[in-house]
C-alpha positions as CSV (number, residue, x, y, z in Angstrom):
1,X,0.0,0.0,0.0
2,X,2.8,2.3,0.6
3,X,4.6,1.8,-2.8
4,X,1.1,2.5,-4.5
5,X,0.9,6.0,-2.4
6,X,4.5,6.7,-3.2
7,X,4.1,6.2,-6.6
8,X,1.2,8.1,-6.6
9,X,2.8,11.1,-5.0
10,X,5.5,10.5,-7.2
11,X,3.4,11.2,-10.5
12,X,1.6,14.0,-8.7
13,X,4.4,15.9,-8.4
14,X,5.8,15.0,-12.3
15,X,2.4,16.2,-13.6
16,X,3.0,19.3,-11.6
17,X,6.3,20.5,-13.3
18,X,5.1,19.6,-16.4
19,X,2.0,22.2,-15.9
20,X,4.7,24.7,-14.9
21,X,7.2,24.3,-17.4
22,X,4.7,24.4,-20.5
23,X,4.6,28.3,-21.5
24,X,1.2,29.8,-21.5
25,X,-0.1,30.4,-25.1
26,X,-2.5,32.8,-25.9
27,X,-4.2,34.8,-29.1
28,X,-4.4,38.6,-29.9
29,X,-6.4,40.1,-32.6
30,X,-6.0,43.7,-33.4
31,X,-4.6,46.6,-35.4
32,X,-0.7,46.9,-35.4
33,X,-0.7,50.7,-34.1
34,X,3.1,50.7,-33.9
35,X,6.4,48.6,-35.3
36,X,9.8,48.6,-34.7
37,X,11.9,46.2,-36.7
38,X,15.2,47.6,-34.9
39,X,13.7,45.6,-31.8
40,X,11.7,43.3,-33.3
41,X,8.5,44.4,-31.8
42,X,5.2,45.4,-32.5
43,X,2.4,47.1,-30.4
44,X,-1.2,45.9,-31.4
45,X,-4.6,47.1,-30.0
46,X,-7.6,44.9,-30.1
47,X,-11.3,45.2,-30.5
48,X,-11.5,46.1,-26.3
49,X,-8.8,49.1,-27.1
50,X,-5.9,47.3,-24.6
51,X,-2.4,47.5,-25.9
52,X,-0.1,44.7,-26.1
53,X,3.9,44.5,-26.9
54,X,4.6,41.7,-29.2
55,X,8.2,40.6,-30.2
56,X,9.1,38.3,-32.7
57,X,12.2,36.6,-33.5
58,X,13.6,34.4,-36.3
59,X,11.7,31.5,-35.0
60,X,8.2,33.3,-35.5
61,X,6.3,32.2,-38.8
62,X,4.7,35.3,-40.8
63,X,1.8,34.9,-43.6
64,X,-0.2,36.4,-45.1
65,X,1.8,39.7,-46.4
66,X,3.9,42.6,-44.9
67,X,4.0,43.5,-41.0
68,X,3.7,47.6,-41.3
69,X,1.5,49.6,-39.3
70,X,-2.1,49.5,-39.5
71,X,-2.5,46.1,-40.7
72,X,-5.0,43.5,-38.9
73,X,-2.9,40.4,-37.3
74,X,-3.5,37.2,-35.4
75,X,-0.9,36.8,-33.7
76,X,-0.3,33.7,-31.6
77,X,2.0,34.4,-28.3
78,X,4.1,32.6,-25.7
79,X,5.3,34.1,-22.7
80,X,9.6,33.9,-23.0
81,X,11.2,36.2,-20.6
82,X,8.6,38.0,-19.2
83,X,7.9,39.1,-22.9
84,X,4.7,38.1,-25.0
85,X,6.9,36.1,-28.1
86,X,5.0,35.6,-31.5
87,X,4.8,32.1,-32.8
88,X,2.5,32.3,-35.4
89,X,1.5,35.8,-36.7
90,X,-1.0,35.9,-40.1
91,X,-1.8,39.4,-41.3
92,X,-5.0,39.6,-42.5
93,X,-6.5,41.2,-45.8
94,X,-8.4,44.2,-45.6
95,X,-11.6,43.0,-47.2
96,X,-12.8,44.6,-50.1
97,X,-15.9,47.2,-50.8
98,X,-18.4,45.8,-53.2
């Protein structure tokens, strides 16, 4: 009975670091409203008006056309550093008047 509680505890505390170590992902839709390629970051405002400081870095994949200001983005984020760190960013087309 003691092995099966030790093992137990054992895989408990496994579980735990794993839910630690994994780096929280998260989404942001919005307007870029600033860029700076010097530092690799971009500033981007969603629908709610909050501002939020993305970087990227050679590891973050780009589609969908040009990072410049004003464009719409999804940007998906991980925390590295205590920064928010694109992974995925896909510019979205304005859509077009008919």
């Amino acid at each position: 009975m003691r092995k099966v509680v030790a093992i137990m505890a054992i895989a408990v505390v496994c579980l735990a670091a794993v839910a630690v170590a994994a780096p929280e992902t998260r989404t942001v839709v919005g307007t870029i409203t600033r860029i700076d390629n010097a530092s690799k970051s971009m500033v981007v405002k969603d629908a709610s008006g909050t501002e939020t400081t993305i970087y990227w870095n050679d590891g973050s994949k780009v589609d969908g056309g040009e990072l410049r200001e004003g464009s719409t983005v999804k940007v998906e984020t991980k925390d590295q550093d205590g920064k928010s760190v694109a992974t995925s960013i896909q510019v979205q087309m304005p859509k077009k008047p008919y």
